[in-house]
OpenMM code with the backbone's topology and positions (N, CA, C; nanometers):
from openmm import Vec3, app, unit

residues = "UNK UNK UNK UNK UNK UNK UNK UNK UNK UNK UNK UNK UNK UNK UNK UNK UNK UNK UNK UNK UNK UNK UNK UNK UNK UNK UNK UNK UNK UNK UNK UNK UNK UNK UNK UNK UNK UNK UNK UNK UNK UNK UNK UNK UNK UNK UNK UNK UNK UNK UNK UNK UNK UNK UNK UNK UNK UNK UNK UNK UNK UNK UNK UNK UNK UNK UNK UNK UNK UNK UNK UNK UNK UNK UNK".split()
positions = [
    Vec3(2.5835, -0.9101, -5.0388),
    Vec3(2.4600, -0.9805, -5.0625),
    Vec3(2.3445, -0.8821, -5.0472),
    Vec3(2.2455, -0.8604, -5.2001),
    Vec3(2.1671, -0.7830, -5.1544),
    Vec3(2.0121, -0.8703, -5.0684),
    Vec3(1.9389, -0.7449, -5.0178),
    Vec3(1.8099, -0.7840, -4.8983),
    Vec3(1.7262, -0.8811, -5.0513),
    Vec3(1.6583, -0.9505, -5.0022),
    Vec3(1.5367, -0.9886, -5.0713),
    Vec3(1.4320, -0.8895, -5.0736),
    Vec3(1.4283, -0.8104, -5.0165),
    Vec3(1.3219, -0.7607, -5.0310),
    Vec3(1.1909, -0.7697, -4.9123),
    Vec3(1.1818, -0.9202, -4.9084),
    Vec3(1.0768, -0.9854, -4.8488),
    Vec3(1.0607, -0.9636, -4.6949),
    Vec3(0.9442, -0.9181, -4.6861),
    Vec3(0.9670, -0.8532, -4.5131),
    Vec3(0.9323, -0.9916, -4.3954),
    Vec3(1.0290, -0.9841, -4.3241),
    Vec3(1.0771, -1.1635, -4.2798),
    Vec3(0.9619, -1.1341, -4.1510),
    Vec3(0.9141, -1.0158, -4.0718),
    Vec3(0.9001, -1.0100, -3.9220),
    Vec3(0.7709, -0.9734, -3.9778),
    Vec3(0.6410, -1.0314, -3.9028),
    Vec3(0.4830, -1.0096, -3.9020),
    Vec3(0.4970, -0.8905, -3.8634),
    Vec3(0.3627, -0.8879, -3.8382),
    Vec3(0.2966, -0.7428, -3.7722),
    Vec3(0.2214, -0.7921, -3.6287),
    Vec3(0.2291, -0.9315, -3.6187),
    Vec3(0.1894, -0.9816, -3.5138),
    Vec3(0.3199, -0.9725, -3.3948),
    Vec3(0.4323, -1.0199, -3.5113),
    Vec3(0.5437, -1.0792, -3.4116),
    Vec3(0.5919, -0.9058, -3.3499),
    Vec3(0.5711, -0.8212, -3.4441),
    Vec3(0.6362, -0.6754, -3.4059),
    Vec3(0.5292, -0.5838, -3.3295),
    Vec3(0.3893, -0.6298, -3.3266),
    Vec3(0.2925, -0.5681, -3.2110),
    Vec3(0.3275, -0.6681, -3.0662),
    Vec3(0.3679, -0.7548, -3.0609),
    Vec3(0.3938, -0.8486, -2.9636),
    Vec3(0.5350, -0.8020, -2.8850),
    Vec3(0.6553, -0.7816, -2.9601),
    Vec3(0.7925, -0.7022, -2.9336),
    Vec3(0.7542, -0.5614, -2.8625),
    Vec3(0.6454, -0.5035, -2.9802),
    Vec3(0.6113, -0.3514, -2.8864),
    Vec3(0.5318, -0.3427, -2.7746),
    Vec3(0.4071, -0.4591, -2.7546),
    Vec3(0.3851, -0.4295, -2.6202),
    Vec3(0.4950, -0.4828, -2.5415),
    Vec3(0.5783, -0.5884, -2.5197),
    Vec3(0.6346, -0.6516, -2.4520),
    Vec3(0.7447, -0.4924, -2.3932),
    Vec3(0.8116, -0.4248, -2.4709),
    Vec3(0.8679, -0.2793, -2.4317),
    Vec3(0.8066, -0.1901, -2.3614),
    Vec3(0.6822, -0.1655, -2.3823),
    Vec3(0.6281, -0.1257, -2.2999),
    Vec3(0.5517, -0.1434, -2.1648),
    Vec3(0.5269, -0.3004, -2.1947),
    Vec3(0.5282, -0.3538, -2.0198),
    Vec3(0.6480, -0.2968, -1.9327),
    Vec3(0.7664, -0.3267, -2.0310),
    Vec3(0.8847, -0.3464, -1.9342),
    Vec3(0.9240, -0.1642, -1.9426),
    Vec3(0.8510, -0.1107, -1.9674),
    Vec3(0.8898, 0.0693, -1.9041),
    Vec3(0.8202, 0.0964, -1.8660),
    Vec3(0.6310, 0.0407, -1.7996),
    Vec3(0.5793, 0.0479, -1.7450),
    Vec3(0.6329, -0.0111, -1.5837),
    Vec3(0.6505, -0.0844, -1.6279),
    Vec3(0.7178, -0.1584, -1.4849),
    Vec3(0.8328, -0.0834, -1.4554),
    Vec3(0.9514, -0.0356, -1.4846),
    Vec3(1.0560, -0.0011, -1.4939),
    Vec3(0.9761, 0.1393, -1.4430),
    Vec3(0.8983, 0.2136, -1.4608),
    Vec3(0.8265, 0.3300, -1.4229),
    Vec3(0.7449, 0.3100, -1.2825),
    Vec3(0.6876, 0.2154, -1.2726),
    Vec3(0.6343, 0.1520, -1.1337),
    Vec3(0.7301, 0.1762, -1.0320),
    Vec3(0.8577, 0.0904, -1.0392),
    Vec3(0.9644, 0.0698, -0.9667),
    Vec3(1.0247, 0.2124, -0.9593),
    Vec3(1.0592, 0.2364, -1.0123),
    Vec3(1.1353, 0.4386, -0.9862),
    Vec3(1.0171, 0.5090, -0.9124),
    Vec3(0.9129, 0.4746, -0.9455),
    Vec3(0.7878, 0.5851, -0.8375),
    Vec3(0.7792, 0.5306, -0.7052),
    Vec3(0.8242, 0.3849, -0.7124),
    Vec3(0.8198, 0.3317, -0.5262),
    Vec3(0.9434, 0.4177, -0.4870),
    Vec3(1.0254, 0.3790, -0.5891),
    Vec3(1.1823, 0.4125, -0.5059),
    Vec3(1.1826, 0.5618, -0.4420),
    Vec3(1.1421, 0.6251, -0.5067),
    Vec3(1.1281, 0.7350, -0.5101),
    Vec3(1.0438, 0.7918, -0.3922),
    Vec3(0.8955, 0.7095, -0.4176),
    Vec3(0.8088, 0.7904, -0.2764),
    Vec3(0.8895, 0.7147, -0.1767),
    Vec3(0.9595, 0.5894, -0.1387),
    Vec3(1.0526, 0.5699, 0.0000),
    Vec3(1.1348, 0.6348, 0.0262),
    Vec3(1.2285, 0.7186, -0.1031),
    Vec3(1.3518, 0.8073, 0.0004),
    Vec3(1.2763, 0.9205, 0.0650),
    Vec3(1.1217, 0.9584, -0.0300),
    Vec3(1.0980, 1.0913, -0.0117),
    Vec3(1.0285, 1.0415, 0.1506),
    Vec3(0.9070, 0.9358, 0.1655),
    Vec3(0.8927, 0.8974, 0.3071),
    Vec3(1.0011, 0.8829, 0.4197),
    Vec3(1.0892, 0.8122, 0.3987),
    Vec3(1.2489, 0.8221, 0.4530),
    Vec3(1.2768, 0.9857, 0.5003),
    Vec3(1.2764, 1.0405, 0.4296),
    Vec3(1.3275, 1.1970, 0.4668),
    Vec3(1.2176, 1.2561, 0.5311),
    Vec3(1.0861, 1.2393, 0.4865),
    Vec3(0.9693, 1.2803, 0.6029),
    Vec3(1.0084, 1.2472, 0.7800),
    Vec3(1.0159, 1.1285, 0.7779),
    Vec3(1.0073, 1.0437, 0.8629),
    Vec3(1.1468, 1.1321, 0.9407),
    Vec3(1.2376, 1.0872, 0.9209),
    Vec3(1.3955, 1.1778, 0.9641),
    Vec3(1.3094, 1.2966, 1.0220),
    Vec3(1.2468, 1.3983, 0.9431),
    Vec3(1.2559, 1.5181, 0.9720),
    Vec3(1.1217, 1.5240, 1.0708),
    Vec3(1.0150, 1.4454, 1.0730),
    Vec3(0.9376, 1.4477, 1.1991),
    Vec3(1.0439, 1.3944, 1.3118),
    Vec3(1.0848, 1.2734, 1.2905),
    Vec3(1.1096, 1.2393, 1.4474),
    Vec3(1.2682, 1.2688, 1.4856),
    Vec3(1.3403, 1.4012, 1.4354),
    Vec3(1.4398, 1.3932, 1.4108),
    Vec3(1.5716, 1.3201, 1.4256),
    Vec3(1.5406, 1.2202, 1.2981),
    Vec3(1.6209, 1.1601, 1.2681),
    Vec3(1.7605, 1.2099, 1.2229),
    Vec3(1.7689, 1.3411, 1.2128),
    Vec3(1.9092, 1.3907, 1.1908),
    Vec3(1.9823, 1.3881, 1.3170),
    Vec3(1.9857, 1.3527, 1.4167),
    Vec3(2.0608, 1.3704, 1.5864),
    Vec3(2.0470, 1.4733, 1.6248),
    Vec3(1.9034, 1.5668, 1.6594),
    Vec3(1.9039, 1.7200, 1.6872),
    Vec3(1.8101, 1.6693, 1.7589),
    Vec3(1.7941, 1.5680, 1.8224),
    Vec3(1.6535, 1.5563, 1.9280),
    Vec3(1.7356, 1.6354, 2.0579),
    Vec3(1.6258, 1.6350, 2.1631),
    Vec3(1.6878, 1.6467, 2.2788),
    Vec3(1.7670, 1.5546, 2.3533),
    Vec3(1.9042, 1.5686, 2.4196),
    Vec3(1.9790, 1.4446, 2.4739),
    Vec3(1.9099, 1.4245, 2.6005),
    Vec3(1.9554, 1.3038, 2.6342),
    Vec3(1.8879, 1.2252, 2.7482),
    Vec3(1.8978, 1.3112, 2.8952),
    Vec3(1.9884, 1.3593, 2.9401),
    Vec3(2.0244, 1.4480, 3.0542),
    Vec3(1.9636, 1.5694, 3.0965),
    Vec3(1.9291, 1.6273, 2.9666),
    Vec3(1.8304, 1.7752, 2.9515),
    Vec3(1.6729, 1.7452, 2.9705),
    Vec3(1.6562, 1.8213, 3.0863),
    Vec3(1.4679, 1.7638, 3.1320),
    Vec3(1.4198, 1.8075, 3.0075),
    Vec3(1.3203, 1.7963, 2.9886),
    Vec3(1.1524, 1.8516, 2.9321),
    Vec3(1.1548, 1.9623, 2.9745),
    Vec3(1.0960, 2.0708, 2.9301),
    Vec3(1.0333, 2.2166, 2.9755),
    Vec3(0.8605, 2.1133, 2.9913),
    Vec3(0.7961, 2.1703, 3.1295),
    Vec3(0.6929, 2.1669, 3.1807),
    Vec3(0.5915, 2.2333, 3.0713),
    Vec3(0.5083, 2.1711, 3.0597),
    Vec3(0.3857, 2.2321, 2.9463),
    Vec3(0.2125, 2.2126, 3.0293),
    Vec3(0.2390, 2.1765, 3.1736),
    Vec3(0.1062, 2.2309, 3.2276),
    Vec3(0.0433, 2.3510, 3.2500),
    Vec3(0.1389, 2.4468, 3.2860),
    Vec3(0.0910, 2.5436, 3.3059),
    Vec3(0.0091, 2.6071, 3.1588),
    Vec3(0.1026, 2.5935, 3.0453),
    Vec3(0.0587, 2.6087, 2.9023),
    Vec3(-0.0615, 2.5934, 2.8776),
    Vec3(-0.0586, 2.4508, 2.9113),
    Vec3(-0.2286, 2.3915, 2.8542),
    Vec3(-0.2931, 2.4265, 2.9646),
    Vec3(-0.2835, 2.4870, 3.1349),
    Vec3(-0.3987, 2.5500, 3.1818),
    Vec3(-0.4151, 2.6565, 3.1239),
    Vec3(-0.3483, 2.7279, 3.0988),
    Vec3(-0.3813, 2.8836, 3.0547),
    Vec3(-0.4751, 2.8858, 2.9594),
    Vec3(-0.4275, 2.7838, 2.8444),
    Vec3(-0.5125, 2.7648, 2.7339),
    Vec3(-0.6270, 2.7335, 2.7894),
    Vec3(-0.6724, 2.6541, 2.8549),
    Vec3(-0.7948, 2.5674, 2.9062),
    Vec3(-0.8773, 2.6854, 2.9561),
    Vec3(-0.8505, 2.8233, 3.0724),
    Vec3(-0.8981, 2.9012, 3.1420),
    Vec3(-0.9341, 3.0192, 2.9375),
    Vec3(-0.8866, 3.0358, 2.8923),
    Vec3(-0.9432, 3.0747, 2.7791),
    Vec3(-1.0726, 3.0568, 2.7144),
] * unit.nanometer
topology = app.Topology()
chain = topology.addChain("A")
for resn in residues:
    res = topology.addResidue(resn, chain)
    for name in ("N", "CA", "C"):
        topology.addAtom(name, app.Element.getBySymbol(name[0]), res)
């Protein structure tokens, strides 16, 4: 069966289809940039408060840091 010819789809109905695609890869682009800045915050976060298990364990004092900050202070 050949085409008619006759072009069946507006220019309304096919500007309406094309924004509607591009909402949805705008959005679809939204969503990958959250995802994205959370693993990268996620891995900040780990590596300030070390979240990898390399903190100090509970049993091992503190090293003393008064004397430090007098010295500094007499400066």
């Amino acid at each position: 069966m050949a085409s008619s010819g006759k072009k069946k789809t507006t220019m309304a109905k096919l500007n309406r289809e094309r924004k509607l695609r591009e909402r949805r890869l705008d959005k679809q682009a939204k969503k990958d940039a959250r995802k994205q800045a959370s693993h990268h915050h996620g891995q900040l976060r780990d590596v300030l408060t070390g979240g990898d298990d390399q903190s100090m364990p509970e049993g091992i004092p503190q090293p003393a840091l008064d004397h430090v900050v007098q010295s500094l202070a007499d400066v």
